[in-house]
N, C-alpha and C positions, 0 to 999 in steps of 0.2 A: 321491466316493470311497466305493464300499461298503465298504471295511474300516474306512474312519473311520465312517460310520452304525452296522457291525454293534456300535461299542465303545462310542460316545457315546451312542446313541441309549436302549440300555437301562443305562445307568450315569445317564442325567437322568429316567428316569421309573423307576427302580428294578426293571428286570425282571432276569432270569436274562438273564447272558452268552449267547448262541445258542453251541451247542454245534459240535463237528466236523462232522454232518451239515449242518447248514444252510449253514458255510461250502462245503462243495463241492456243494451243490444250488447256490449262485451261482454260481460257475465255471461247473458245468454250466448254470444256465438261459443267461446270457452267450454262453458256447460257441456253444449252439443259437439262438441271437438272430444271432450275427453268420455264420452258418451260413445260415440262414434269409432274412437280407435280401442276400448277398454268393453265393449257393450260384451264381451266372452266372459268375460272377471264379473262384471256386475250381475249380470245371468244367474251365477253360478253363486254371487254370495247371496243371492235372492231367493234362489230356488233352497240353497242348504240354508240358510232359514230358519224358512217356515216347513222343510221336514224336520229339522233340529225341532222345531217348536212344538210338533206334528207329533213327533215320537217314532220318525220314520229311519233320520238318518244314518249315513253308514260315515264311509271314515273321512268321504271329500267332503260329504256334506256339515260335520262336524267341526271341522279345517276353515271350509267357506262361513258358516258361524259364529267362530270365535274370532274370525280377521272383521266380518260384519263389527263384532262386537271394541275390534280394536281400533277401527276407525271412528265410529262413534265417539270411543273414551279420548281419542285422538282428536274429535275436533269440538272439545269439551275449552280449550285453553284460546282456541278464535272465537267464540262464540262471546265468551265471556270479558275478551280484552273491546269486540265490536257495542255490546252491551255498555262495559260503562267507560270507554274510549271515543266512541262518536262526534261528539261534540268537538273535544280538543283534534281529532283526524282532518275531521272539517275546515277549523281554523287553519291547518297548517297546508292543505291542499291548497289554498289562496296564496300561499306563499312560495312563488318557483323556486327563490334561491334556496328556502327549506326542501323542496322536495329534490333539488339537484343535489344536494349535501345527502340527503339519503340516498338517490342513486349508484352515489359514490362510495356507498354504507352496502347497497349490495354485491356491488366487486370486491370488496373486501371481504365480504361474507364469503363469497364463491374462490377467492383468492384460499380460505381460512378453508371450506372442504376438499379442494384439491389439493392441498396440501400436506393436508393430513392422508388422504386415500395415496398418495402419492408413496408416503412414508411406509403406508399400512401395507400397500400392494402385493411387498412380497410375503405377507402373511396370509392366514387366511380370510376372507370375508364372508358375511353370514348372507344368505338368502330369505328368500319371505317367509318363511314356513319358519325362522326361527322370530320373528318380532314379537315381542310380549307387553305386555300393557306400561314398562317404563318405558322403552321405546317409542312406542304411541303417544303417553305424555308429554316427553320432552321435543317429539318431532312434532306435536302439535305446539309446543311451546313455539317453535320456532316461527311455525305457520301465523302464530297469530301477532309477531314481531312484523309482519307483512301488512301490517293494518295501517303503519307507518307508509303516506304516497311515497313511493319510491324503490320502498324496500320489493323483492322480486316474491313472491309465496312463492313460486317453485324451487326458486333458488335456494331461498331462505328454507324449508323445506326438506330439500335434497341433500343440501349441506349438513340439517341436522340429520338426516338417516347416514350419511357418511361418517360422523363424528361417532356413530352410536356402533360401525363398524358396519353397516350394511354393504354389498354391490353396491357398483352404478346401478348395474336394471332394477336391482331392490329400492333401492332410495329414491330413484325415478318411479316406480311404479304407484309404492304408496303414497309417492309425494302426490301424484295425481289422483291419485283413489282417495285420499285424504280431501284433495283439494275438493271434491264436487260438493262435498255439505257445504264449504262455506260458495263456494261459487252462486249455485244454489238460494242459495241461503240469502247471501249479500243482493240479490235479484231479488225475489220478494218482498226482502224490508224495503226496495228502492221503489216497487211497484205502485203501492198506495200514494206516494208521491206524484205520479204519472196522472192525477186527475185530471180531466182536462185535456190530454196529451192526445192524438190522434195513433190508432196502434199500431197504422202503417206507416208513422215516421219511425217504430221502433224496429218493424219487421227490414224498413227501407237499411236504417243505420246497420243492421245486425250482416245486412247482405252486403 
């Protein structure tokens, strides 16, 4: 979890709290990471789209529109715990021993999906092309349990696509496809903050 490293890490060897910029030079490096290795998947739910929307598509495109669509309804459940959770996230980021107790909240998380896929293994497990909109729900449910410093979004995440019977590369994948709205997302609310801020201490922090 980087928001439990940015708290912990200089609270045990005594440095200066990282400031607003370096928090969203992470979002932003993150963003561009999962950008970077996914830019085939996003292409493609971009382009089936807007010929879905077009009146053009065929059956990938179609595919590529209804996952567009699932991801969105999927990151319906962070948006709205960021919305009116804030305040109290805030409080609790000040607080290292809180945020180590969550840390600890996401090993156990990670403990609780492998555990289960472990169980599940020798049956069968569903890939992407089977996720449907409770899936997306609940695996955004998970996502937005990650709003807690400490707790891991991927993990948290991933976990839930394992619990719902996904693959690994399934549950890993959306978990990351999922994650860009709020990465995203969490980056722009932090931006307006930045007044003031010089833009090459954020481009400095992101590299």
């Amino acid at each position: 979890s980087s928001s439990a490293h940015l708290v912990i890490v200089p609270f045990v060897l005594g440095w200066e709290t990282p400031g607003l910029p370096f928090d969203v030079a992470v979002h932003i490096g993150t963003g561009l990471a999962v950008v970077a290795y996914f830019w085939r998947e996003l292409l493609g739910l971009a382009v089936g789209s807007v010929r879905s929307l077009a009146g053009r598509a065929d059956e990938r495109d179609r595919a590529n529109a209804r996952m567009t669509l699932l991801l969105a309804l999927g990151s319906v459940p962070a948006a709205i715990a960021g919305l009116f959770l804030q305040e109290l996230v805030e409080g609790l980021t000040d607080r290292p021993e809180v945020v180590a107790a969550f840390l600890l909240g996401t090993a156990a998380i990670l403990f609780l999906g492998e555990e289960v896929y472990r169980r599940r293994e020798a049956l069968e497990t569903r890939d992407m092309t089977t996720v449907g909109p409770v899936d997306a729900v609940l695996v955004g449910v998970w996502q937005a349990v990650a709003i807690l410093p400490g707790i891991s979004r991927s993990g948290s995440s991933i976990t839930g696509g394992l619990l719902r019977g996904l693959s690994r590369d399934a549950a890993a994948r959306f978990s990351f496809l999922l994650g860009l709205p709020a990465i995203v997302g969490a980056a722009i609310i932090e931006l307006p903050d930045l007044t003031g801020v010089d833009a090459a201490t954020v481009i400095a922090a992101t590299a």
